[in-house]
C-alpha positions in Angstrom: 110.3 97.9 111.6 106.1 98.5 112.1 104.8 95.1 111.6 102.7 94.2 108.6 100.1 92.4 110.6 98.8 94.9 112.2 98.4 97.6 109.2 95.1 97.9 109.9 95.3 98.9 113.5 95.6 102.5 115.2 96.8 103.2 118.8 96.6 106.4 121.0 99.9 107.6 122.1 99.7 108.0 126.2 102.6 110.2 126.9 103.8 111.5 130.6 103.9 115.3 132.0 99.9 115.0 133.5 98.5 116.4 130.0 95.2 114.8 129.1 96.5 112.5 126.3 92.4 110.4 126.7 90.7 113.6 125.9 88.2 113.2 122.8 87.4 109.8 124.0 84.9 109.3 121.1 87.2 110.8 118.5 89.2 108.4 117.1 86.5 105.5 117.0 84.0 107.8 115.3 87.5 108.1 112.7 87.8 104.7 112.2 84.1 104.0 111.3 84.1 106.7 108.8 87.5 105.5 107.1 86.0 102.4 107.2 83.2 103.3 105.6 84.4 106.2 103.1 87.9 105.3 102.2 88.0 101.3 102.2 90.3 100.7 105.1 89.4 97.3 107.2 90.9 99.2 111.1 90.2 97.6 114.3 86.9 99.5 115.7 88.1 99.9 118.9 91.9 101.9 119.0 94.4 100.4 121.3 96.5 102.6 123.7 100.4 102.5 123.5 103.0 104.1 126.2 105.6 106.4 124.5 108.7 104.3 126.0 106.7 100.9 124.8 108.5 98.3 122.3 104.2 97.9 121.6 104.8 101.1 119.8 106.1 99.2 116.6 102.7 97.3 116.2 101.1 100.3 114.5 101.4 102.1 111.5 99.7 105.1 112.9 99.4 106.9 116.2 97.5 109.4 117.9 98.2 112.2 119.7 96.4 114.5 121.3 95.9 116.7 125.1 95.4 120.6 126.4 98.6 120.7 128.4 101.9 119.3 129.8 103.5 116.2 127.5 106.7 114.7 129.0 109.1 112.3 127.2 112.2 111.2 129.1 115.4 110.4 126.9 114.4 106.9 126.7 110.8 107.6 125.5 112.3 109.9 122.6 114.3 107.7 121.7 112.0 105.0 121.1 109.4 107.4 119.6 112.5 108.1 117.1 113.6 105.0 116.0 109.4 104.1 115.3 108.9 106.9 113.0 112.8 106.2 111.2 111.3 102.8 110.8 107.7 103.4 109.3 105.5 104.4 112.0 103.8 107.4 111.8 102.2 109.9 114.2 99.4 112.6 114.3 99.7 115.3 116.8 96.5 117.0 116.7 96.4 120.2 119.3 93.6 120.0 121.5 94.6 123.7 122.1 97.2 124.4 125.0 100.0 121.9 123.9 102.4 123.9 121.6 105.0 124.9 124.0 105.1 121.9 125.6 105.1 119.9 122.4 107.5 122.0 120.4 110.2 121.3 123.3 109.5 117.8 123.8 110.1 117.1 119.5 113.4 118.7 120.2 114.6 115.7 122.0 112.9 113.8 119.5 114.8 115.3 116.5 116.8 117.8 117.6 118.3 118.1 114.1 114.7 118.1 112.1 112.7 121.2 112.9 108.7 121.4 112.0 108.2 122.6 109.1 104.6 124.0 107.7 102.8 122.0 105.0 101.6 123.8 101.8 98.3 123.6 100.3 99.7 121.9 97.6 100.5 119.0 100.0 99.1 115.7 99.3 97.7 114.9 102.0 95.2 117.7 101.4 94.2 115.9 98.1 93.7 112.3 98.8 89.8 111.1 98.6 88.9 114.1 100.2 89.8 117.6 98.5 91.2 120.2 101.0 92.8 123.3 97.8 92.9 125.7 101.1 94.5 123.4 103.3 93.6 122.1 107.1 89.8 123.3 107.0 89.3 125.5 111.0 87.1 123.3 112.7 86.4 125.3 115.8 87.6 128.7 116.8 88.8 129.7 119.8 91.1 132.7 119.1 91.6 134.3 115.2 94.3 132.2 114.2 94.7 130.6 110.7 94.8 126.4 111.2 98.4 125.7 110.4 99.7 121.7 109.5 103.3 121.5 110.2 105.3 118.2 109.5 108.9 116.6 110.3 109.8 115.0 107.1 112.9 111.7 107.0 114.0 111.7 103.3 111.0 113.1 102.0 108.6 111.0 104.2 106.3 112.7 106.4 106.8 111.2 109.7 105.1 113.2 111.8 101.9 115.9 111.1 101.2 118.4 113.5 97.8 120.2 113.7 97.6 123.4 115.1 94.8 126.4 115.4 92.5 123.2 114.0 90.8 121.4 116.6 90.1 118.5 114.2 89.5 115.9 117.1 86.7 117.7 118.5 85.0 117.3 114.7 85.2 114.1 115.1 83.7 113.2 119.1 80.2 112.3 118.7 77.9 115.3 117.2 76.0 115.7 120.6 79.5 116.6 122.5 80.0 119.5 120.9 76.7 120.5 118.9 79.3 121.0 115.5 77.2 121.7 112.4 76.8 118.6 110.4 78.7 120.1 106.9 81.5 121.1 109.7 81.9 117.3 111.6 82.0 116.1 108.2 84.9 118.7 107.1 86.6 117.1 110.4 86.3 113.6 109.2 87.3 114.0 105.8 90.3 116.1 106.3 90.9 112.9 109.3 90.1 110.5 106.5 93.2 112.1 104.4 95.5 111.9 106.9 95.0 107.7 107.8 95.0 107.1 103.7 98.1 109.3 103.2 100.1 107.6 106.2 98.5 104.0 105.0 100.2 104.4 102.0 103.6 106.2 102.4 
């Protein structure tokens, strides 16, 4: 089961298969000080990193996922990634563009019996302190596609969120990395402000 003490603490997932899981280095910190800020949460600054296949794994209530390319998971690592979610954990996949195919087969080891499945607008995790009535908000655009959110669900709980066609990690980096328009960066941290609050509490 995830450990109570360290509720407050977020981890970056470092998986195998030579994607760039530490792209958007400023990402996630940039998160945590606006949650911390906005929504009342008390997370470490600083997140930790955490190997797929690592019994560390269970020390956090939320992980991080990110990369262009290749991700990896040997039997062992999906296994372990298995039993964290079945046991509270929870984990945000967010496409840097370039992982889908990779990904998609990779979650089939994970669940091969639970398939992604796309999130409504009507999804409460689009209407926790931040309102989202059209969904994940398109933070940059790279080829015409709609931003999609797709989730694995265990008994109703969302385990695991999937964001596709979004690019909501580059919203958050620091604002001279990608020049974003302000009202845009903060779209990206809001939306990334309902997804900690929503796994916080499940």
């Amino acid at each position: 089961m995830i450990t109570m003490a360290s509720a407050q603490e977020i981890a970056i997932l470092k998986y195998g298969g030579g994607g760039d899981w530490y792209s958007n280095p400023t990402a996630v910190p940039n998160l945590i000080e606006f949650c911390n800020t906005n929504i009342d949460t008390t997370i470490k600054p600083e997140p930790e990193t955490v190997e797929v296949g690592s019994i560390s794994l269970f020390k956090f209530p939320f992980l991080h996922m990110t990369g262009h390319g290749n991700v990896y998971f040997s039997d062992e690592e999906a296994e372990n990634l298995r039993t964290y979610l079945l046991s509270g954990g929870f984990l945000h996949i967010d496409d840097n563009y370039g992982m889908e195919p990779y990904l998609k087969r990779e979650l089939a080891k994970v669940f091969p019996d639970m398939p992604l499945e796309e999130l409504g607008v009507d999804h409460p995790i689009f209407s926790q302190k931040f309102q989202f009535p059209n969904g994940l908000p398109k933070i940059h655009e790279h080829d015409g596609k709609r931003p999609q959110a797709f989730g694995i669900f265990d008994e109703g709980r969302l385990v695991l969120l999937y964001t596709f066609e979004c690019d909501l990690g580059d919203g958050w980096e620091d604002p001279s990395v990608h020049n974003d328009p302000e009202e845009v960066r903060i779209k990206a941290l809001q939306m990334g402000a309902n997804i900690i609050e929503y796994a916080f509490k499940s």
